[in-house]
N, C-alpha and C positions, 0 to 999 in steps of 0.2 A: 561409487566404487563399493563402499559397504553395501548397500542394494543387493549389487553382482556376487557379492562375496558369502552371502547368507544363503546363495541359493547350495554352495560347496559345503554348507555342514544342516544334511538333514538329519532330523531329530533331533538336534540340541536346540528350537527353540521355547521348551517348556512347554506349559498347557493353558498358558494364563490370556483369554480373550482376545484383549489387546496388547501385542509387543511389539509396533512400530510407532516411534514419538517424534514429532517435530522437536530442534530444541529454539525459540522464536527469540527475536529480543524482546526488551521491556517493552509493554505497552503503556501508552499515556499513561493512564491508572498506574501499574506499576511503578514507572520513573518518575512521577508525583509524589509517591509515596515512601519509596525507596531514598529520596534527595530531604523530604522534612520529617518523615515519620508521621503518620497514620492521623495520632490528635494532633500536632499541629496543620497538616493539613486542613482538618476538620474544622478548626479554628479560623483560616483565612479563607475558607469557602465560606463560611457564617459572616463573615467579616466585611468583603468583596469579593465573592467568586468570581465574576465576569472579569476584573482588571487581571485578579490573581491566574485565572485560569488562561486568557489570552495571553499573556508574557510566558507563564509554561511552554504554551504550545509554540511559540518562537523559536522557546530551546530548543522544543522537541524536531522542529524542523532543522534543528543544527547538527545535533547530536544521536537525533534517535533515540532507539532501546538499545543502544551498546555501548557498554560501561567501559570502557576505552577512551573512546570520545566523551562519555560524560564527563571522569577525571577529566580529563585533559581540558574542560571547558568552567571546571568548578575550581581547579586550582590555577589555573593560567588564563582564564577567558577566550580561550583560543582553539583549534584542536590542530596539532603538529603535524606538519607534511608527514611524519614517518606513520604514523595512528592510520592515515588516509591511505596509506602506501600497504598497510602489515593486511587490510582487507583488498587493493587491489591486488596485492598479487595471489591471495586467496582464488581468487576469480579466476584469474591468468594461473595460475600455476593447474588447478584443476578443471582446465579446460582443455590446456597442451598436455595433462595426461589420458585425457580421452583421444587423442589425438586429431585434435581441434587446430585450424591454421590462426595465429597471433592476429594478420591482418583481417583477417576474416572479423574475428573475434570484434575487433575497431571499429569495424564497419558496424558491427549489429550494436553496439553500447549505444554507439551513435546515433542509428537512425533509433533506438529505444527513445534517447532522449531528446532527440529532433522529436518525434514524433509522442511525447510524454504525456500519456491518460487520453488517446486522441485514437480513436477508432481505422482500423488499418488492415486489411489482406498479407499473406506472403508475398500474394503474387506483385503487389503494390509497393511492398516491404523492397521485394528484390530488383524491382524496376531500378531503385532509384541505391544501387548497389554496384559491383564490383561481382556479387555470387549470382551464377547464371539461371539454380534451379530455387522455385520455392524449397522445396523437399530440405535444400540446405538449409535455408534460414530457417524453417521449422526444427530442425534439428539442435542447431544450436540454444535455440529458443528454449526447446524441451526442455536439453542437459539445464540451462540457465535457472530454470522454473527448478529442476530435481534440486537444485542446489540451494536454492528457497531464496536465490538473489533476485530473481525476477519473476514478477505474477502476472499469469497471460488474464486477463477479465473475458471471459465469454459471454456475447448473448443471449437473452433465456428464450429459449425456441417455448410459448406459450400454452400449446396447445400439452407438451409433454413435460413440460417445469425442468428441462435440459439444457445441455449448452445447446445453441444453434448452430451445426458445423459450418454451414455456409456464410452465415454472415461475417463482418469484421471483428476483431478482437481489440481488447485496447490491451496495451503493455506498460509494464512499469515496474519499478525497481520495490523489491518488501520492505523498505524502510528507508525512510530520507537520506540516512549516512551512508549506505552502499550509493544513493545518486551520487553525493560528493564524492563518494571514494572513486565511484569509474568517473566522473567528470576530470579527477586530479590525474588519472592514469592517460587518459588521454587527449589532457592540454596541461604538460606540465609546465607547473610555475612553482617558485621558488614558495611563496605566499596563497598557497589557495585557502585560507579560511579566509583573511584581507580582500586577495582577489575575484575569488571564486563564488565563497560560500554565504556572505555575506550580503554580496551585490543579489546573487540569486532571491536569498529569502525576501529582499526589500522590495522584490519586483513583484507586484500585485498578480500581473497575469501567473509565474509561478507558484505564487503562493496560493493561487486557489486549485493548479495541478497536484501540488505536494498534500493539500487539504485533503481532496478526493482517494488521491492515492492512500492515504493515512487510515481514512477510514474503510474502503477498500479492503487494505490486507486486514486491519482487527477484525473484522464481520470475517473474512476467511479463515480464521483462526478457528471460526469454531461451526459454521455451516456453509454448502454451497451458496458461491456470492458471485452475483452476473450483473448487467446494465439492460435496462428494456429499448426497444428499439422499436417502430407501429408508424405507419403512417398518420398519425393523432400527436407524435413525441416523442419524446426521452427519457429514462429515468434513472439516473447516477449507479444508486446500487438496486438491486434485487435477492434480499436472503430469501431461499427455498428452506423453510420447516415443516414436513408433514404437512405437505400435499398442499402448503399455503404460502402466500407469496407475501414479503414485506417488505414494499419497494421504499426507499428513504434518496431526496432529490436535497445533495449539500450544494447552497450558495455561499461562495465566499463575499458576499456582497448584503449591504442592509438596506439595498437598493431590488424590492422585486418587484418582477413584473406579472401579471397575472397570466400572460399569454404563454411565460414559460412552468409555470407550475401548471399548465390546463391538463396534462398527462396524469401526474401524479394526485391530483385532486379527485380526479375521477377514479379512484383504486381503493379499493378497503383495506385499511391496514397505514395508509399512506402519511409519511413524514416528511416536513423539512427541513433541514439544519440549516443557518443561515447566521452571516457574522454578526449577531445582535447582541443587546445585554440582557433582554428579559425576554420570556416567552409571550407570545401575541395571537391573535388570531388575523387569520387575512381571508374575510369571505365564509368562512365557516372552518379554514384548513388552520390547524397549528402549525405555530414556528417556532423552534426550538435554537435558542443558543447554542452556538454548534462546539468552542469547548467545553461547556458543559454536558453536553448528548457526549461527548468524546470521552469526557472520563467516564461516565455510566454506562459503557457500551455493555461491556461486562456482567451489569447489573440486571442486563432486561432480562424481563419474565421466558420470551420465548431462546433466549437462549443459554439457561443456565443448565449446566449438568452437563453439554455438546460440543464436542471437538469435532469436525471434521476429518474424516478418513483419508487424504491425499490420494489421486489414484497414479 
């Protein structure tokens, strides 16, 4: 709606380069820092990063970057049906002002998270729906995306370092606490952090889609970020910087297999994060502890100084 609203007053937006801003939540890095302050942090990554850093990222899949949820889990261990409720109907309220239908709305959270970090068409999307055209669930989709509640992942079409329009997209929500929040919107229970939020994170196969996703949206933070796709593989993310590609393939698992890194191994630039404690080599490829790659996301060379332009 501000978008719309800016176009009704020209010439008052200044002269100054840049004057449209995401506002995101905390990142890893951030809510690490923000919860002990900077030198104690620094002190318990000196200490045991790997223990220290894995039990963060626990939280982080609890609570996310939004300070809402973090109170609510640093004074009570818990995060309050109403915290879950004040961001779904965020979502809900500004969706039925575009004039968006409720059920509709149901349908699409749902199949988001039926189908979560999991490569998928409209046309596929709406098969298995209630809305008759794609054209719809693209729509919703979009608004969902303007809204920064939900990030579509596109293909990198190779040959132009673009999304691929034809191929699949994967979906997912920008940060773990909006999953819970439309989880609670539409399976209410008295207890969804007990029932809900908790069961979710202890479930392995979940916990390496919230993984993906996590690092997913950070990388999008600050340059174009796609998944590769080739009759050779797959590769999780792909940031495009000047004209160069830096594919990074996350396992939630300290269990690999060489047959699934054979994609990424063969690409210059190529990383894997993987739930280990120390860095290794496998074959000649590094493997990076993947909450530790998580808090330095920030830090890498090629992406310091670069935000992304949302289009």
């Amino acid at each position: 709606m501000v978008k719309q609203a800016r176009t009704r007053f020209p010439g008052r937006r200044g002269i100054a380069d840049q004057v449209d801003f995401h506002l995101y939540p905390l990142s890893f890095r951030e809510t690490i820092n923000l919860k002990y302050g900077y030198k104690s942090v620094k002190e318990k990554l000196e200490k045991d990063s790997a223990t220290f850093l894995k039990n963060e990222l626990f939280a982080y899949m609890e609570h996310g970057g939004y300070l809402t949820a973090m109170n609510d889990m640093v004074k009570y261990q818990r995060i309050f049906p109403a915290t879950l409720r004040i961001y779904a109907d965020w979502i809900r309220g500004d969706m039925m002002k575009h004039g968006k239908q409720e059920h509709y709305l149901r349908e699409i959270l749902s199949a988001v998270i039926k189908r979560y970090s999991s490569q998928v068409s409209w046309n596929a999307l709406s098969r298995d729906l209630s809305i008759d055209h794609p054209k719809t669930v693209s729509d919703y989709i979009d608004l969902l995306a303007s809204m920064d509640a939900v990030f579509v992942q596109y293909a990198l079409q190779m040959d132009k370092l673009a999304p691929a329009p034809k191929k699949a997209r994967k979906l997912m929500f920008t940060d773990p606490f909006i999953l819970h929040a439309a989880r609670s919107w539409l399976q209410a229970d008295a207890q969804p952090y007990e029932s809900m939020i908790k069961p979710l994170i202890a479930d392995a196969q979940w916990r390496g889609k919230l993984v993906e996703s996590i690092v997913v949206n950070h990388f999008s933070r600050f340059q174009p970020t796609y998944y590769i796709k080739t009759s050779k593989g797959e590769v999780d993310i792909a940031i495009v910087h000047e004209r160069n590609i830096f594919p990074i393939e996350v396992k939630w698992t300290s269990q690999l297999r060489r047959q699934d890194l054979k994609l990424v191994r063969n690409m210059p630039q190529g990383r894997v994060w993987a739930n280990v404690s120390e860095q290794f080599d496998l074959d000649g490829m590094k493997i990076e502890p993947f909450p530790l790659a998580l808090y330095n996301i920030e830090t890498m060379d090629f992406l310091r100084g670069f935000r992304v332009e949302k289009q």
